[in-house]
C-alpha positions as CSV (number, residue, x, y, z in Angstrom):
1,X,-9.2,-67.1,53.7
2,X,-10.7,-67.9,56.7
3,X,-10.0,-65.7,59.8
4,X,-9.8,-62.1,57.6
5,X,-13.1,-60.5,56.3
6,X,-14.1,-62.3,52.7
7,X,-13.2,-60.4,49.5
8,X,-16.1,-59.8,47.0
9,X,-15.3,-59.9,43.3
10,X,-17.3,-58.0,41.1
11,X,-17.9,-59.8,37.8
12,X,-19.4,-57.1,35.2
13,X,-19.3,-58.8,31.8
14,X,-22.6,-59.2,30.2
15,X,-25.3,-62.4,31.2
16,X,-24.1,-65.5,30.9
17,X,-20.1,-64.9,30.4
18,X,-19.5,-65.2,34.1
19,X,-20.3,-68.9,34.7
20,X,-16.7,-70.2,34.3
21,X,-15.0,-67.4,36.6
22,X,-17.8,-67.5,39.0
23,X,-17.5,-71.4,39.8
24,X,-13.9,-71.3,39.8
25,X,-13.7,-68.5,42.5
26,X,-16.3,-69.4,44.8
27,X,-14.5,-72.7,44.4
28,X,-11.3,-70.9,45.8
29,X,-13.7,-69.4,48.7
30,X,-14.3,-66.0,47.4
31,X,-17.6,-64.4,47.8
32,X,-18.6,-63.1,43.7
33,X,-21.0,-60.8,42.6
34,X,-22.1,-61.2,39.3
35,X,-23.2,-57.5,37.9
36,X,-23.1,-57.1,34.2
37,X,-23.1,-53.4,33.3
38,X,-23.5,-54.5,29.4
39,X,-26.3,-56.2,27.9
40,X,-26.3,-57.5,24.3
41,X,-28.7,-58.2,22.2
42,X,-28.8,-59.2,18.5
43,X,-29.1,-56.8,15.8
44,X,-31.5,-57.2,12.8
45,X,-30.6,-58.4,9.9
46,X,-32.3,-59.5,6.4
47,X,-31.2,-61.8,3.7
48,X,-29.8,-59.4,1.1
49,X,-27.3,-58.1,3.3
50,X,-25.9,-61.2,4.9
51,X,-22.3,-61.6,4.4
52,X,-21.3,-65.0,3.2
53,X,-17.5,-67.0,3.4
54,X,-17.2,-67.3,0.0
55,X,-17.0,-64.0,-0.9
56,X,-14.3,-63.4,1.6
57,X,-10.5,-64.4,2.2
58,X,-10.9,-62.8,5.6
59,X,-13.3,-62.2,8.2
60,X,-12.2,-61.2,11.5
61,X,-14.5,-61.6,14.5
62,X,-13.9,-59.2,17.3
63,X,-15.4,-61.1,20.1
64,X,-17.1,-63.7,21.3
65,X,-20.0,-62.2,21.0
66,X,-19.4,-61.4,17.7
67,X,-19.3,-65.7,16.7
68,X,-22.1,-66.0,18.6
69,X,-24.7,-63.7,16.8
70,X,-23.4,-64.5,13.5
71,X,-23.5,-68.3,14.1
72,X,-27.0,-67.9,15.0
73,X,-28.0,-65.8,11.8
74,X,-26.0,-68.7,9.8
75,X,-28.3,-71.1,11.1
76,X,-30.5,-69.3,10.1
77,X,-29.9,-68.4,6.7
78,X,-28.7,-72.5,6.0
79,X,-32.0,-73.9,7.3
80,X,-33.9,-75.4,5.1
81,X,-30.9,-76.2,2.7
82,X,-31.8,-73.5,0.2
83,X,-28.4,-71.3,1.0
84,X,-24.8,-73.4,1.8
85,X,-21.6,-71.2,3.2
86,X,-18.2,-72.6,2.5
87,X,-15.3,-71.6,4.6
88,X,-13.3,-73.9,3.0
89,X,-11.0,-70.8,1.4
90,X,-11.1,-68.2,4.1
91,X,-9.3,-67.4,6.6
92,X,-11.0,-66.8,10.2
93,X,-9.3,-64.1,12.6
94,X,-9.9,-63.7,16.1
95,X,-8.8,-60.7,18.2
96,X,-8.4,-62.7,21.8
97,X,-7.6,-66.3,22.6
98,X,-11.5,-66.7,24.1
99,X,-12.7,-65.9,20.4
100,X,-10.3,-67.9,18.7
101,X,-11.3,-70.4,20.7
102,X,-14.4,-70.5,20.3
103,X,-14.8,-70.5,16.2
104,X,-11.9,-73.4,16.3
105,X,-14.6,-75.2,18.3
106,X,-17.7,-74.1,16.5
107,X,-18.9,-77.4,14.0
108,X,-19.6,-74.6,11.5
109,X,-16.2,-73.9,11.0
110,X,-14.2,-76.9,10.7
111,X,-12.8,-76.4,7.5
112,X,-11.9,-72.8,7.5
113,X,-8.0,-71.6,9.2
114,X,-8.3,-69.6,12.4
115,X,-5.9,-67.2,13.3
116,X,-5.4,-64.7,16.6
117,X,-2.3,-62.7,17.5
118,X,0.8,-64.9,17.6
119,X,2.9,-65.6,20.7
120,X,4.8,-62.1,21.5
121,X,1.9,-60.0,20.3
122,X,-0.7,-58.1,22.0
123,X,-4.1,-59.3,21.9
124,X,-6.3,-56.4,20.2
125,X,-6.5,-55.2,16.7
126,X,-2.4,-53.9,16.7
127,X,-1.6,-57.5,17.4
128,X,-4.1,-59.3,15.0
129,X,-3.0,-56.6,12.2
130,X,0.9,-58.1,12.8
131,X,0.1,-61.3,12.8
132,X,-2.1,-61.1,9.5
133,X,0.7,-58.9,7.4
134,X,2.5,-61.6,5.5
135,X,-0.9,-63.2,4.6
136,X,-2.2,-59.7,3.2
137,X,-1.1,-60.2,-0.5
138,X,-3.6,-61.9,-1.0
139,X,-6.7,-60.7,0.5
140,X,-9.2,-58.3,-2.0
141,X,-11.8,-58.6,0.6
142,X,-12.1,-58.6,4.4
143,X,-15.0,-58.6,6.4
144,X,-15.2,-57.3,10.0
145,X,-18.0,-59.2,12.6
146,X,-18.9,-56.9,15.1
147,X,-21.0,-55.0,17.0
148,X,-22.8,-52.0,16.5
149,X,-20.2,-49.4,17.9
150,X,-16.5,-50.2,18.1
151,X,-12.9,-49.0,17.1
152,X,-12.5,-48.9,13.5
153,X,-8.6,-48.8,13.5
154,X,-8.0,-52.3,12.1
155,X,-10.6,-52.1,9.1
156,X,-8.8,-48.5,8.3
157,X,-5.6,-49.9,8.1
158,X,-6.5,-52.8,5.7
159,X,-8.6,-50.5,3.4
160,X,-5.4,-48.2,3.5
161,X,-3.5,-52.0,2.0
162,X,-6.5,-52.0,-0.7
163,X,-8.5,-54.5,0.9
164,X,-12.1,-53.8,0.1
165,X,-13.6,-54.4,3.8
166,X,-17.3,-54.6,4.7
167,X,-18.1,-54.1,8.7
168,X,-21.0,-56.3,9.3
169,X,-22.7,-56.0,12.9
170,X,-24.3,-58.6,14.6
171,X,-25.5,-57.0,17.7
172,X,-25.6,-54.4,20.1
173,X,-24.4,-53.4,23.9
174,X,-26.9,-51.6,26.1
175,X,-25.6,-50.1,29.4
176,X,-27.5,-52.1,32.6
177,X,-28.5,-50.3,35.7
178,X,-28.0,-52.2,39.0
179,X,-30.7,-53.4,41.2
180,X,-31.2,-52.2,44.7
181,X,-30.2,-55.5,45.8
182,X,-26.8,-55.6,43.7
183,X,-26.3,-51.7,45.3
184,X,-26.8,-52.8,48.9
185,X,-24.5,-56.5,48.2
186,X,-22.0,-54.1,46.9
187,X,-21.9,-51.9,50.2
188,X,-22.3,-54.8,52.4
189,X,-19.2,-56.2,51.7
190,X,-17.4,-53.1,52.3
191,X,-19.1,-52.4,55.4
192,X,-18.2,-55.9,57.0
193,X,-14.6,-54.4,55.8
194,X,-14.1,-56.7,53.0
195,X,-12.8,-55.3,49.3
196,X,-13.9,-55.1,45.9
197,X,-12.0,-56.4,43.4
198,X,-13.8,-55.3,39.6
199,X,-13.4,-56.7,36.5
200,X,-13.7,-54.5,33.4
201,X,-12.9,-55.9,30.0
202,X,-14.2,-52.9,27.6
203,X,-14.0,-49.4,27.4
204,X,-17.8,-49.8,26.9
205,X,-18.0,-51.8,30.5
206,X,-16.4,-48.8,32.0
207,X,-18.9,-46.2,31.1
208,X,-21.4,-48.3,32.1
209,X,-19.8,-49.6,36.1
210,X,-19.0,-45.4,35.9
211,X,-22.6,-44.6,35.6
212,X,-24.0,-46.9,38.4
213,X,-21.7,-45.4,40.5
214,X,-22.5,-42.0,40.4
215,X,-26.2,-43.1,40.2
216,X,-25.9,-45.2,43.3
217,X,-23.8,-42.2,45.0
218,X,-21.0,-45.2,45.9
219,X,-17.7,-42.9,45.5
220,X,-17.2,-43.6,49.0
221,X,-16.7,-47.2,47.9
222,X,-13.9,-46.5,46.0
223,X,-11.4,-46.6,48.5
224,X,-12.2,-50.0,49.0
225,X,-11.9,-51.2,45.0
226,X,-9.1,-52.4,43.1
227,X,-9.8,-53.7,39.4
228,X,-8.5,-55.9,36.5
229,X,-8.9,-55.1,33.1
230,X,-7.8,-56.8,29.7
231,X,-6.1,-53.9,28.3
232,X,-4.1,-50.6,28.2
233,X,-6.8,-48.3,26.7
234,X,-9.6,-49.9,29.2
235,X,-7.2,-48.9,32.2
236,X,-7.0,-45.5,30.7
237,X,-10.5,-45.1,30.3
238,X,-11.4,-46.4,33.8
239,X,-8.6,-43.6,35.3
240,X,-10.3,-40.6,33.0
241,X,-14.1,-41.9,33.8
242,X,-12.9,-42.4,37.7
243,X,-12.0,-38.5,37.8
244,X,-15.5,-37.6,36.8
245,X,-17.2,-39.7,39.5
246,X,-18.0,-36.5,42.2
247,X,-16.3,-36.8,45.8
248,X,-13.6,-39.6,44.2
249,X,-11.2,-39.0,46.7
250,X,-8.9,-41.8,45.9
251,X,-7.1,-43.9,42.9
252,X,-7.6,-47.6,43.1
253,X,-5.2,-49.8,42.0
254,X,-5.8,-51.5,38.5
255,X,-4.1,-54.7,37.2
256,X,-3.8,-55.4,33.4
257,X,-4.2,-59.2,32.6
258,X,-4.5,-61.0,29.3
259,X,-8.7,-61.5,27.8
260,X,-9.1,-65.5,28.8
261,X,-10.7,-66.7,31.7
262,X,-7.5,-68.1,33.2
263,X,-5.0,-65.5,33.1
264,X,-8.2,-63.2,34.6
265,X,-9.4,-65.9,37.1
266,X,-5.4,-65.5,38.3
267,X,-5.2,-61.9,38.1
268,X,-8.8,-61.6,40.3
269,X,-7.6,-63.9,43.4
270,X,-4.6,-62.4,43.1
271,X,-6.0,-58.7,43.7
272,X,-8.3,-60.2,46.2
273,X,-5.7,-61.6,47.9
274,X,-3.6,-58.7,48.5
């Protein structure tokens, strides 16, 4: 890359999700700006309400996030010996390879079966829902792990199949304004004519990277942005909230990629490289 001004990438998932994509692209001589838009944080919870394995043949995580903050409340809630949780008879479901991957590594969960979209399918709740139909028959009860706001398509769709699902959220996004010195990183790479390429992996990250634009007046930067994003309905979003940003004169390119680290670390120096 030498010889040609240095691309920036603009990572904008939450704290501490960027480590692996970060190393691996200022490995591959790219300058990265790490600039969540999202933070998360866990939600309350008490003892009565905790969901337990047992009482499930299904419970379907929707991110990483999602394992995460219920791992940590079923430390919790075991501690001490006076609760146990067997996942011995259900069935674990993950929306995205990242999240499948992690409960398959979590200790927790050796014993239960993990399941994300099979080979063909897309990786959201359409493609978990298509993977999980022959199993169906013999699920009464489902639980969803979560966070506080998100599509409720997939638990609709097995209620509507007579599954009796309970939505259980572990935590919560709040929308992160940048620092003066993330602002003025941002601009400097543009001004010593480099690009921005952005990664967005929610519809949720996309309100969010939409509002510190307009709050840092940076339309003018746009012209100068491509981004990659994990799905469809997030490149939608990303057009609709890009027509609302005042004086957008242009349309930057966006490239959809599948949500794990490799196939985005490809997509990123790829759009940076073009």
């Amino acid at each position: 890359m030498s010889g040609r001004p240095r691309s920036c990438v603009v990572l904008t998932r939450p704290a501490g999700r960027n480590q692996i994509l970060s190393a691996s692209l200022r490995g591959a001589g790219f300058n990265v700006l790490d600039m969540p838009v999202l933070a998360v944080s866990a939600l309350p919870y008490d003892v009565e309400s905790f969901i337990w394995p047992q009482d499930y043949q299904l419970m379907i995580f929707v991110s990483v996030n999602a394992v995460d903050f219920y791992v940590a409340r079923l430390q919790a809630m075991v501690a001490g010996g006076r609760y146990q949780a067997d996942f011995s008879r259900v069935t674990l479901a993950a929306v995205g390879p990242s999240t499948a991957a992690r409960l398959r590594n979590e200790p927790l969960f050796q014993a239960a079966r993990v399941v994300s979209p099979a080979q063909g399918c897309t990786f959201d709740s359409e493609g978990l829902l298509a993977t999980l139909e022959a199993d169906l028959s013999v699920v009464s009860q489902a639980a969803i792990v979560r966070g506080q706001a998100g599509r409720n398509w997939l638990a609709e769709q097995l209620s509507a199949r007579g599954i009796k699902v309970d939505r259980y959220a572990v935590y919560q996004r709040h929308p992160v304004s940048w620092s003066d010195t993330g602002l003025q990183a941002l601009k400097n790479c543009v001004h010593e004519g480099g690009r921005l390429t952005v990664l967005l992996t929610s519809t949720e990250a996309v309100d969010a990277f939409c509002a510190n634009m307009k709050a840092g007046d940076l339309a003018y930067l746009l012209g100068a942005m491509r981004f990659v994003v994990i799905h469809e309905r997030v490149a939608a979003r990303l057009q609709s909230q890009l027509r609302s940003i005042p004086d957008a004169q242009v349309t930057p390119g966006v490239k959809l990629c599948a949500p794990d680290d490799e196939s985005m670390l490809r997509a990123l120096m790829l759009s940076a490289t073009l």
